[in-house]
C-alpha positions in Angstrom: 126.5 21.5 227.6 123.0 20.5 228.9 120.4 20.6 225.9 118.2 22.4 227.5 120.1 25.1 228.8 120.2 27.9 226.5 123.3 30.7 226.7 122.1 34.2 225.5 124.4 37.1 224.1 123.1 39.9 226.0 123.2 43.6 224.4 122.1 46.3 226.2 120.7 49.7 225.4 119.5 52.6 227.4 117.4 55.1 225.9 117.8 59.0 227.5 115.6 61.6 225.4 116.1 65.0 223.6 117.7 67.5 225.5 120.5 65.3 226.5 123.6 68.0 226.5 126.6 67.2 228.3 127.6 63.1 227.6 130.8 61.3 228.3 133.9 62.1 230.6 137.2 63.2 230.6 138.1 62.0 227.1 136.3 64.6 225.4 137.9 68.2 225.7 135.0 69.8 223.8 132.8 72.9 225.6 129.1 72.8 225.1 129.0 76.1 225.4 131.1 79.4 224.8 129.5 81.7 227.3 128.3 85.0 226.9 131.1 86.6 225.6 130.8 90.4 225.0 133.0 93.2 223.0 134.8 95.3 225.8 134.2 98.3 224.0 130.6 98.1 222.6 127.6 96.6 223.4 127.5 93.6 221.7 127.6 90.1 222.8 127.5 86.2 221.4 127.3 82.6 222.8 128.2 79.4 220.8 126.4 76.4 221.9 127.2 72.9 220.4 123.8 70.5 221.0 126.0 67.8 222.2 129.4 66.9 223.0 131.3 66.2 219.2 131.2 62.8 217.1 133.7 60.1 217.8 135.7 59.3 215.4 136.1 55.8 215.5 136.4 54.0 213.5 137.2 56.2 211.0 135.6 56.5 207.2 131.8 56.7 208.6 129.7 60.3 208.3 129.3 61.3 211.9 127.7 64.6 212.9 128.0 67.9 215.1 125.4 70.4 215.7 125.8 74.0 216.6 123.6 77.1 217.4 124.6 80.8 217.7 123.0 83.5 220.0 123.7 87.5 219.6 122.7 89.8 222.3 122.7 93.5 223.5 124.5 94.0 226.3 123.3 95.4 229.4 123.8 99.1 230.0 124.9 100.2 226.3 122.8 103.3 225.1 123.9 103.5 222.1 122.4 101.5 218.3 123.9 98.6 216.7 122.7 99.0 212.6 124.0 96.9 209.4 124.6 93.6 212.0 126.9 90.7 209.9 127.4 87.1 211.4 130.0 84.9 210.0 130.8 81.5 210.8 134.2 80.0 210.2 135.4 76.2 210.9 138.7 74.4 210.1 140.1 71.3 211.5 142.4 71.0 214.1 145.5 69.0 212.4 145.4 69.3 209.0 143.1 71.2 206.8 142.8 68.7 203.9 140.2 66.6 206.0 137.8 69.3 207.0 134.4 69.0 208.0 131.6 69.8 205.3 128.6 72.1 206.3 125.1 70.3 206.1 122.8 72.7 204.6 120.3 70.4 203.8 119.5 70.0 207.4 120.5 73.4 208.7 119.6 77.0 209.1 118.5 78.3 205.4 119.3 81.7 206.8 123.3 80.7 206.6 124.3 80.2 203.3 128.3 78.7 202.5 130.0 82.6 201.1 133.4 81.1 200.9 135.7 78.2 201.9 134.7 76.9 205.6 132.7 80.4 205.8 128.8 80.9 206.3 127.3 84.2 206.3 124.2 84.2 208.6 121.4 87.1 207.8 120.3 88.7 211.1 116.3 89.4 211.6 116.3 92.4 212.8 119.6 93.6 211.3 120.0 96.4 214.4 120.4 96.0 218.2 119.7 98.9 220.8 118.7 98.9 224.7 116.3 96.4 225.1 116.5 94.4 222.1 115.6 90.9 222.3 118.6 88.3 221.5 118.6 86.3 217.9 120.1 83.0 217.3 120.4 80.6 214.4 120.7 77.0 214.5 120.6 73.8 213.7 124.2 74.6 212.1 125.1 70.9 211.2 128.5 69.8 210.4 129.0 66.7 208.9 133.0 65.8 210.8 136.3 64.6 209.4 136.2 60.7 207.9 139.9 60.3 209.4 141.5 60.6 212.8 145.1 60.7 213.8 147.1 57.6 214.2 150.3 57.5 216.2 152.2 57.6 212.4 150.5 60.9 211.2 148.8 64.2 211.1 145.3 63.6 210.2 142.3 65.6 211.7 142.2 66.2 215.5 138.7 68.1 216.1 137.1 71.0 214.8 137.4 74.8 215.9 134.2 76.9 214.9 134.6 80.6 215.5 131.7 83.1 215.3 132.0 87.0 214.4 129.0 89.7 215.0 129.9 93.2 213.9 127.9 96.5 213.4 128.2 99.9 213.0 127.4 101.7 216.6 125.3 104.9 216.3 125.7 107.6 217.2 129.2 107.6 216.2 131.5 108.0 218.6 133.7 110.9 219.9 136.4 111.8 217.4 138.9 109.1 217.0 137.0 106.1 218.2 135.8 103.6 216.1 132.0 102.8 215.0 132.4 99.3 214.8 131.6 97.2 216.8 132.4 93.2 216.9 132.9 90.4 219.0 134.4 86.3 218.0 133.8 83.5 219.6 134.7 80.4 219.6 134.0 76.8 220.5 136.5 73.8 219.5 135.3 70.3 219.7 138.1 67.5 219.9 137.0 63.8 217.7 137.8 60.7 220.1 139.8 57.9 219.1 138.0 55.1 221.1 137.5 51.9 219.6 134.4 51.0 221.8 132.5 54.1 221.7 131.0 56.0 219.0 128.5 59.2 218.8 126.6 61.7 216.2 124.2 64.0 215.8 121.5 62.7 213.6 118.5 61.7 212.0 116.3 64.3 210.4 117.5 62.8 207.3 120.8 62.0 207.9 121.7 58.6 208.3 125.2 57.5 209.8 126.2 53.8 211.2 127.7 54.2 214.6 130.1 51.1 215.2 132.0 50.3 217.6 135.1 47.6 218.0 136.7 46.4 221.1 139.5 43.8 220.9 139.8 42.7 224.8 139.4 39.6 226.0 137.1 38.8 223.2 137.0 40.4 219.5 133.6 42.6 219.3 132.3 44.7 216.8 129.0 46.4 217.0 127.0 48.2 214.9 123.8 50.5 215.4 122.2 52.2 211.6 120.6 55.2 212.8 117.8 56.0 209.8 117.9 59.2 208.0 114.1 59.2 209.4 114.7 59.6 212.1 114.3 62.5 214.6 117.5 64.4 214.8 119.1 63.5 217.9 122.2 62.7 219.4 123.1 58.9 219.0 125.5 56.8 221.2 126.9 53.4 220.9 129.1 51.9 223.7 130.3 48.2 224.7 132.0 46.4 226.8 133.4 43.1 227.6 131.1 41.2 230.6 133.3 40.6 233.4 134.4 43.4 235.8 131.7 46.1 236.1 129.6 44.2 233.7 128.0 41.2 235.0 124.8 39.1 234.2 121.6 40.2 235.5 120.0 38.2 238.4 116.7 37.1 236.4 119.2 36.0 233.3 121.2 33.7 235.9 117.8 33.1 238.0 116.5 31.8 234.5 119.4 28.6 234.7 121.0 31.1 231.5 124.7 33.0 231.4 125.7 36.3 229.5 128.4 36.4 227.0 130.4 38.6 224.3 129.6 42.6 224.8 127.2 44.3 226.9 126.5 47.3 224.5 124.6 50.6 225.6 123.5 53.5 223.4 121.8 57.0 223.9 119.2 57.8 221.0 116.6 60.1 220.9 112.5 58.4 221.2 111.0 57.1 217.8 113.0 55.0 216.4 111.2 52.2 215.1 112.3 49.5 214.2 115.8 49.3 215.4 118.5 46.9 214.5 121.7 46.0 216.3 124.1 43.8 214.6 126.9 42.1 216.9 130.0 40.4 216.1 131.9 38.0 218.2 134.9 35.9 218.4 135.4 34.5 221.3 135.1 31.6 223.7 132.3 28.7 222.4 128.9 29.9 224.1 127.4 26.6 222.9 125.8 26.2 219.5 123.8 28.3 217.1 120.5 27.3 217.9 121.7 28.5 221.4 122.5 32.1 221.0 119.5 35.1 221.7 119.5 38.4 222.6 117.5 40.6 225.9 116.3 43.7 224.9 114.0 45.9 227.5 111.6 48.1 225.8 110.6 51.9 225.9 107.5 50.8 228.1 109.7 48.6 230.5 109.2 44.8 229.1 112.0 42.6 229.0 111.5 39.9 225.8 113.7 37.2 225.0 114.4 37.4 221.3 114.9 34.1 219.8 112.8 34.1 216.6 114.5 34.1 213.4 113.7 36.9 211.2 112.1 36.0 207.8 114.6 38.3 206.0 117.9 40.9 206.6 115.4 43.7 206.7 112.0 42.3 207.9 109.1 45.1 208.2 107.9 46.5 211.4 104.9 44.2 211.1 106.8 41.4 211.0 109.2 42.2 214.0 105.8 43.1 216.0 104.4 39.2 215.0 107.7 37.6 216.4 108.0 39.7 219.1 111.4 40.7 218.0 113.5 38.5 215.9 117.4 38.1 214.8 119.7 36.2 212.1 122.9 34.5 213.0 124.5 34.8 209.9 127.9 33.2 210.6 128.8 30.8 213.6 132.2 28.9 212.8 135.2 27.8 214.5 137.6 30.3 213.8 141.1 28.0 212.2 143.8 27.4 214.8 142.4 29.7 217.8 141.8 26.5 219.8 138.0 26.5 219.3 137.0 29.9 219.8 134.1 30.9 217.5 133.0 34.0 215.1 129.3 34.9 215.8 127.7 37.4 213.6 124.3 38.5 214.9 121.5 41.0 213.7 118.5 41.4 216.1 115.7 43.9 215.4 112.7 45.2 217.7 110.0 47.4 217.6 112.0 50.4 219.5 114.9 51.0 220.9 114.0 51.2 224.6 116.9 50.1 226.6 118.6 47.2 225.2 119.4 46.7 228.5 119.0 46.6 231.8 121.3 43.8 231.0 124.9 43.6 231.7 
């Protein structure tokens, strides 16, 4: 290898803001939203809303979160007075029960309190709905999801269902015979992946998960993304993949006489996280030595830096980061015993946001 050619492992990151809803494909059999769905009798409606498609589950054994919010409505053309309103919220686990996901009241709705097993009991402001009443909602409801997923030898958790029941008694009562109550459920089940290379949660706002992902392709990667319990609550995404294919090496990498190797890896975060650290581990072909190995990272405000400066510790301060102009360790680079030469990299690059680790792939 020419000295004074350097070979950079590239990660990549693309930063989308709040308000992202809908995210990934065909995998994920999860609805964002219920739908207005109303009583066929009475005059009462609800939607179910999840904030963002649900957590992956993989690997398994990390705290991943979901986020849900709840709207009750009158519906149009009812004349009559809904008084004494309940909400309930019920969630259990699709597969088996003995994994089921807590409730986060810490970070949710203080009007929803935990009244029995897997039950909340929300406390409607107003507690009566007539013609013309404005809807009322509660949220965040956050759920903190199942540490296990199914493997092809068991029965572990699937997804989550949550259901949600409004009921009230309808004035004036109704002829004789009919019932004065008045109700409607709905419901909204969200499915856990089982995909090695991606992983997703609903977080910050003082909840702190490590989203990791692992791909074993033509290389062995594993990355990792800490999400601080700081930070604004959001949804957070970690992908990778191997280069090759649909992932190639950027023009002004190859322009600059350098070559891409190990994972291209892209995440979805919300703004304001700062500083950000992305640790990378690969085992794979020899990309040269250690003092040849760097990282591109493209910033929220659009600049591309090469980080090559070693940090001055595993956790160096934001002031610190800012001075280098980004900075990583390579804590391990060996020749893994009998592959043949292929090497194990471990790398832990931090900047001063997220931006788009990217661009690059």
């Amino acid at each position: 290898m020419n000295a004074y050619r350097r070979t950079w492992l590239v990660a990549g990151l693309v930063m989308i803001g709040v308000g992202f809803l809908l995210v990934g494909g065909a995998a994920r059999s999860a609805a964002d939203s219920s739908g207005l769905v109303c009583s066929a009798g009475k005059p009462i409606c609800a939607t179910l809303t999840s904030d963002a498609d649900p957590t992956s589950r993989s690997p398994a054994g990390n705290d991943h979160y979901m986020t849900y919010s709840l709207e009750v409505s009158y519906k149009s053309g009812g004349t009559s007075n809904l008084t004494n309103l309940v909400v309930t919220v019920e969630w259990v686990d699709q597969g088996v029960s003995s994994t089921t996901s807590n409730y986060v009241a810490s970070v949710s709705d203080s009007r929803c309190t935990v009244t029995a097993p897997r039950t909340l009991t929300c406390a409607p402001t107003p507690k009566s709905l007539g013609p013309g009443s404005d809807p009322f909602g509660f949220g965040p409801l956050v759920f903190r999801t199942s540490t296990t997923t199914p493997s092809p030898s068991d029965a572990e958790a699937t997804g989550t269902d949550v259901f949600v029941t409004a009921s009230a008694k309808e004035t004036p009562n109704p002829p004789k015979g009919g019932s004065n109550v008045a109700f409607v459920t709905v419901h909204n089940p969200s499915s856990y992946e089982n995909v090695g290379d991606q992983d997703l949660s609903i977080a910050g706002g003082g909840l702190a998960p490590t989203l990791t992902t692992s791909n074993a392709g033509t290389v062995n990667q594993i990355s990792k993304l800490p999400v601080s319990g700081g930070a604004p609550r959001g949804l957070f995404k970690v992908v990778e993949a191997n280069y090759g294919g649909s992932i190639t090496c950027p023009d002004d990498v190859v322009d600059a006489g350098l070559a891409c190797f190990g994972q291209h890896v892209t995440t979805t975060t919300v703004t304001g996280t700062s500083p950000v650290n992305l640790q990378i581990v690969y085992e794979g072909d020899r990309p040269g030595n250690e003092g040849d190995i760097g990282v591109f990272h493209e910033r929220n405000n659009g600049t591309l830096v090469q980080i090559t400066a070693t940090c001055p510790s595993a956790t160096p301060t934001l002031a610190e980061i800012t001075a280098l102009n980004g900075c990583l360790l390579v804590n391990q680079f060996f020749t893994i015993p009998g592959s043949g030469g292929d090497v194990h990299i471990e790398i832990s690059a931090w900047d001063i946001d997220n931006g788009g680790w990217g661009g690059i792939g």
